[in-house]
N, C-alpha and C positions, 0 to 999 in steps of 0.2 A: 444420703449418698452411701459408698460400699466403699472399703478396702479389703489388701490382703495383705496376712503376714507372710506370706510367701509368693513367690514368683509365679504367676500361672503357668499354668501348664500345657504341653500342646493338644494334648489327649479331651480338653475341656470339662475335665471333674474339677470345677474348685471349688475354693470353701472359702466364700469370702462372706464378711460381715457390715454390720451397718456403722456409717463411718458418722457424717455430719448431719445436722441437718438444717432446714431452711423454710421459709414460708412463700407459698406459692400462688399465684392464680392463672390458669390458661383457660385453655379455650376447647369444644369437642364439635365439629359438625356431624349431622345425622342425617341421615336418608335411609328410610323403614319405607313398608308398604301403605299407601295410604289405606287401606281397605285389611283388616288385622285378621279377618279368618284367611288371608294368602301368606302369612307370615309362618316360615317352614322354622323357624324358631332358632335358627342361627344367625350369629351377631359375627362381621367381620369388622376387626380394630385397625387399622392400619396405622402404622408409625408417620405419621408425614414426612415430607421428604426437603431438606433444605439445600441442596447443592448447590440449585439454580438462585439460595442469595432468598427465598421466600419457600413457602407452606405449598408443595405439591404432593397430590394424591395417585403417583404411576401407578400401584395397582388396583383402584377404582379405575383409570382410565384403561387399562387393558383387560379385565375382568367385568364389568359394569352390565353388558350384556349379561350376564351367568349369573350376576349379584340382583338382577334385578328378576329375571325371569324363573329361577328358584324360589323365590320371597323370599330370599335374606334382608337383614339388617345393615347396613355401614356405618362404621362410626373411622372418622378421622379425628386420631388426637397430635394439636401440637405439643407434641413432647420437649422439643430442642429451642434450643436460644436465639435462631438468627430468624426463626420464622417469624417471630415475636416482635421480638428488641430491633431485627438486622443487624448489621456489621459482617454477613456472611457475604457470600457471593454479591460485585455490585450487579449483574446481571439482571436483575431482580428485586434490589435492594429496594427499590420504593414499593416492590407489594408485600413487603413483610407487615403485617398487620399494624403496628404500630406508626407505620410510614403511610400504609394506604388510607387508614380510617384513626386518624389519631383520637377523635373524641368518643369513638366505639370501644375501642379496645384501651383508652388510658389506662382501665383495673389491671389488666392482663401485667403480671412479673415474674418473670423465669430467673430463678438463682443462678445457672448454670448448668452446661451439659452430664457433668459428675450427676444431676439432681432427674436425670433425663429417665432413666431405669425406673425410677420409683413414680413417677409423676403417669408413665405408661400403664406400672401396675396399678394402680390409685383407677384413673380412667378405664380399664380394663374390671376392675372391683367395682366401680361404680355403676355398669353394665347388669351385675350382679345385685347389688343392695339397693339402686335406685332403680326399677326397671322404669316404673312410672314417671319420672321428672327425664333419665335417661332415652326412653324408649316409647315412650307416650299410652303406657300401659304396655306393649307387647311386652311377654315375660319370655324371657332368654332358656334358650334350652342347651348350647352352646355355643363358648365364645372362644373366636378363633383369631390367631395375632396373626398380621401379614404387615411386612414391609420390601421394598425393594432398593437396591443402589445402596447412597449412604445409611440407610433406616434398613437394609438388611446386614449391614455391619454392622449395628447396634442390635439389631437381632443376635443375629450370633453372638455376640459377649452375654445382652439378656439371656439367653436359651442355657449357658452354661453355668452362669454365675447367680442370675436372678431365679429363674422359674423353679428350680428344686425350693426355694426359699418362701414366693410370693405365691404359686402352685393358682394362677388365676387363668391362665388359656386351656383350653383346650387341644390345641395344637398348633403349629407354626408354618406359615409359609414364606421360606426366607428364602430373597427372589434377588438374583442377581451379586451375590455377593462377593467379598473379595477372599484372597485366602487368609488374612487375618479376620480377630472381630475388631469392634472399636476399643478404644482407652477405657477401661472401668473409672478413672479419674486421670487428674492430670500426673499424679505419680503412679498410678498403675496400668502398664500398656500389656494389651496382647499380645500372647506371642506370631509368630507367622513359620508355620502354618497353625492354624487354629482349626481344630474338629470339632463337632458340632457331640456332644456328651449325647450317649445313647443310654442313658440308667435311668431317665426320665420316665421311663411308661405313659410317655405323651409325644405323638406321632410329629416329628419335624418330616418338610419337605422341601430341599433345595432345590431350586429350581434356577436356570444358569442357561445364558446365552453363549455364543460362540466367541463373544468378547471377554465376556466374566472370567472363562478359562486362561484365556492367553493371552488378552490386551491388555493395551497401555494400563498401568495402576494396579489391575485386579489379579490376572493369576490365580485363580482359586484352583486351577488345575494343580496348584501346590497341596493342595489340603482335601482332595477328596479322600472319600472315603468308601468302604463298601456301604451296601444295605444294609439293614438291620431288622430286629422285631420293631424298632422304633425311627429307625431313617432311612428315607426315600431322597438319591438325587435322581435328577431330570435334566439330561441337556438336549438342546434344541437344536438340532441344524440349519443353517442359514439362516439364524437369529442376530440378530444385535442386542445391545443393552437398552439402547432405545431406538425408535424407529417409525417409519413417519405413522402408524397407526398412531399412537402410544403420544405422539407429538404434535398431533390433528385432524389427525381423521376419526379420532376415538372422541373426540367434542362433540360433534357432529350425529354420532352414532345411534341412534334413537331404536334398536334391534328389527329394523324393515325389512333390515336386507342392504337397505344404504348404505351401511360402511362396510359390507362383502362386495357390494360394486365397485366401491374408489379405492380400496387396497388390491385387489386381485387389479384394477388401471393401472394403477401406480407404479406394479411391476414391468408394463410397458412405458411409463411415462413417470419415471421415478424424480420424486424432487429434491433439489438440493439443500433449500433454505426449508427453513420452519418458524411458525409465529410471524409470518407476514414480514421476511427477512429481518427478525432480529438474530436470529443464528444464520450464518449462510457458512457453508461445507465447498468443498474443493469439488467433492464428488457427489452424484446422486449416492441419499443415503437410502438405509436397507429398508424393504417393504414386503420382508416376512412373514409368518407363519405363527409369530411370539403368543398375539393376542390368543390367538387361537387354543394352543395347547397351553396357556395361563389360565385359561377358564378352566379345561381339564383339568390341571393342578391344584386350582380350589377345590373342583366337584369332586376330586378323590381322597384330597386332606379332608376334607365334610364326609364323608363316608366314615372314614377312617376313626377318624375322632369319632362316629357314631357309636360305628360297630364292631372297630376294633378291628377290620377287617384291610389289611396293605394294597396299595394299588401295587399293578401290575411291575415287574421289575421292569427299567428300562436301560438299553443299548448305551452305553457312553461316547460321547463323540473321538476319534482318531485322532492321537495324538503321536508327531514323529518321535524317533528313539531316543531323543533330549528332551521330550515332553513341553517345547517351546513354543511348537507352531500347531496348526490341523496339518490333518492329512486331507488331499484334496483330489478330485477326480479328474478326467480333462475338461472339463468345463469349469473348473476352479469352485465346484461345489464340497463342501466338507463331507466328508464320509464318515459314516456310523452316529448315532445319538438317533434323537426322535427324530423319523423322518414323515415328511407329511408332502403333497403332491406338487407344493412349490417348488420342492429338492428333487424329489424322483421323476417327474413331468414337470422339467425347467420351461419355462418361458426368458428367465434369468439367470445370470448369477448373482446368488443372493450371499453375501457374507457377513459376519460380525466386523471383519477388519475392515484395511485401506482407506483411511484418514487419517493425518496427518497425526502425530502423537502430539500430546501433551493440551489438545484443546477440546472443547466437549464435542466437535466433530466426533472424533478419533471412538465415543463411544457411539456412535448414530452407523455403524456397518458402510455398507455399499451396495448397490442393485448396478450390474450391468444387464441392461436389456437387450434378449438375443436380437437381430436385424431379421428384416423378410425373407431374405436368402436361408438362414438357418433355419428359421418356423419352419418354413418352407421343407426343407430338405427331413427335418426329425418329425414333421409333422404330414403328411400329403394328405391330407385329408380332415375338415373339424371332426368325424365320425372316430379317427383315429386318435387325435387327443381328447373329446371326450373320452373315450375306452380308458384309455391309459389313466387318464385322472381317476375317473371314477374308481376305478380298480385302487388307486395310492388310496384315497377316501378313505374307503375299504379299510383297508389295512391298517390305517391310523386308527380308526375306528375301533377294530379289534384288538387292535395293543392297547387300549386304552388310553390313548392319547390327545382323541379327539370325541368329542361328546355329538349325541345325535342331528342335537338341534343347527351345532355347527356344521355337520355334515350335508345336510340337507341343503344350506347355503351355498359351502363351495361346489354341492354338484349344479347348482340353479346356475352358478358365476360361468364354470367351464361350456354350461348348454349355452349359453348367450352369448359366450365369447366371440369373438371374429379368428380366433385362431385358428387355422386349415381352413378358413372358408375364402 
């Protein structure tokens, strides 16, 4: 584990040292290419994600098409305690490994989340020194940390406190976070706002839905920061934090094309519940554009770490003059950040917010879907929302926002649509 003799800081230069330590066993799942001449030689780590009370992978799920059709690597490590042990969220609490497969997992013992940093880099090194037991032979040409949500708060402390130290990724893609990091331990908390240190020479890239900024909990609209030689953020418009891709349609997703049909439906026929109503929401929640330019945001942090070469600067989303809410258009779309043809060629209104706070709704956004009369009246013709679409495409495309292969999709979804017809 780490402490510090002094108070961190906001700026995110600290200088902390190694505190405790403790004896460990977890767990890593893989998923490599079967077939090792497709293997483009990069290794994605992901922090697993405990909120939900168990071991989830959101950015495999919104990523997985891009992970898999590059030949990357996945490696998910449980890093944290409740994915293991439980005692986190009860939501979930019987599939935390030791609850679901008691006689599988009895080795598995996590000391504590203080011990979470270093168990990350350990998995992350063993990427490195085992490629064979690790990787099944593929040999690592770089390895890149991603987490999202809770596991991108502990990013952020890692990113500032760890990685000068441990010097094991290749770069970071820290997806959704909030405006602090996490506790380095139970006597050392982050400050808020917490900035992500740029004296690294190892490419971080925030990446932040419309909730991250100025929803219930997150805020991180407190602690942005410019670009740098070394930090890229990325905000999304009509994003959520999660949303029904990310929460089921990304299961499903096998890169056919089939999960470009039921999310671009979805927008007309948005769902409220998720998991076969174990979460049910007030409101239909959001069915966004997130996956989408998540993939981007891998494919340009993978560059980047390449060849040293920055993805493209991108627009930040509008925030009022107290920095509290978005700014919105009349159709209650957010204005400015990355925009892509769900936002600029509405069928909906797609938000981060409107659910109720304080429950995990409140992070799932919203989809109001326009009625016939409106289609109708923005649209008179499908020839004319093709165009339009196509055209947003377009433009994502050349900001770099959206990658080819997904381009190709959303123009196939808009031809087929019933929209103006």
């Amino acid at each position: 584990s780490y402490t510090s003799a002094t108070p961190l800081t906001e700026d995110g230069r600290w200088d902390v040292t190694t505190d405790g330590t403790a004896p460990y066993t977890t767990r890593v799942v893989v998923r490599r290419p079967q077939d090792p001449s497709a293997f483009d030689g990069t290794v994605v780590v992901e922090w697993l994600n405990v909120s939900g009370g168990l071991d989830a992978s959101p950015d495999w799920s919104y990523a997985h098409d891009e992970i898999i059709r590059s030949g990357s690597a996945w490696i998910g490590v449980s890093a944290q305690r409740a994915g293991i042990e439980g005692g986190g969220n009860p939501l979930g609490a019987a599939l935390a490994l030791k609850n679901a497969d008691p006689q599988r997992y009895s080795v598995l013992d996590h000391p504590g989340d203080e011990f979470s940093y270093d168990i990350f880099s350990q998995a992350g090194a063993a990427v490195w020194s085992a490629p064979d037991r690790v990787l099944g032979g593929l040999e690592p040409e770089m390895v890149l940390a991603v987490g999202e949500s809770q596991s991108a708060f502990r990013l952020t402390t890692y990113v500032d406190a760890i990685a000068p130290i441990a010097d094991i990724y290749d770069g970071y893609l820290v997806h959704s976070r909030a405006a602090s990091g996490a506790p380095l331990s139970d006597t050392v908390e982050a400050p808020d706002p917490t900035s992500s240190r740029t004296d690294l020479e190892v490419p971080v890239l925030v990446l932040s839905s419309e909730t991250d900024l100025v929803g219930d909990r997150l805020g991180y609209g407190r602690a942005r920061q410019p670009d740098s030689d070394w930090f890229a953020g990325w905000e999304m418009a009509g994003t959520a934090h999660a949303d029904a891709y990310n929460l089921g349609i990304a299961d499903t997703d096998d890169g056919s094309g089939k999960g470009d049909d039921e999310l671009f439906a979805a927008m007309g026929d948005p769902p409220s519940s998720v998991y076969f109503d174990v979460i049910s929401c007030d409101r239909p929640i959001n069915t966004g554009p997130h996956t989408y330019v998540a993939r981007a945001a891998l494919a340009s942090l993978a560059t980047w770490a390449r060849t040293g070469v920055a993805p493209p600067a991108m627009p930040q989303l509008d925030l009022d003059d107290g920095g509290d809410d978005l700014v919105r258009d009349e159709d209650g779309i957010a204005t400015g950040g990355i925009r892509s043809p769900q936002v600029d060629v509405p069928i909906a209104t797609l938000s981060g917010l409107g659910q109720p706070d304080g429950t995990f709704c409140a992070l799932f956004g919203t989809t109001d879907a326009f009625g016939a009369e409106q289609l109708a009246d923005r649209y008179p013709d499908h020839g004319a929302f093709v165009s339009e679409w196509n055209r947003a495409v377009d433009a994502m495309v050349t900001a770099g926002a959206l990658l080819d292969a997904d381009a190709t999709e959303l123009r196939r979804v808009a031809e087929q649509s019933s929209i103006g017809r």
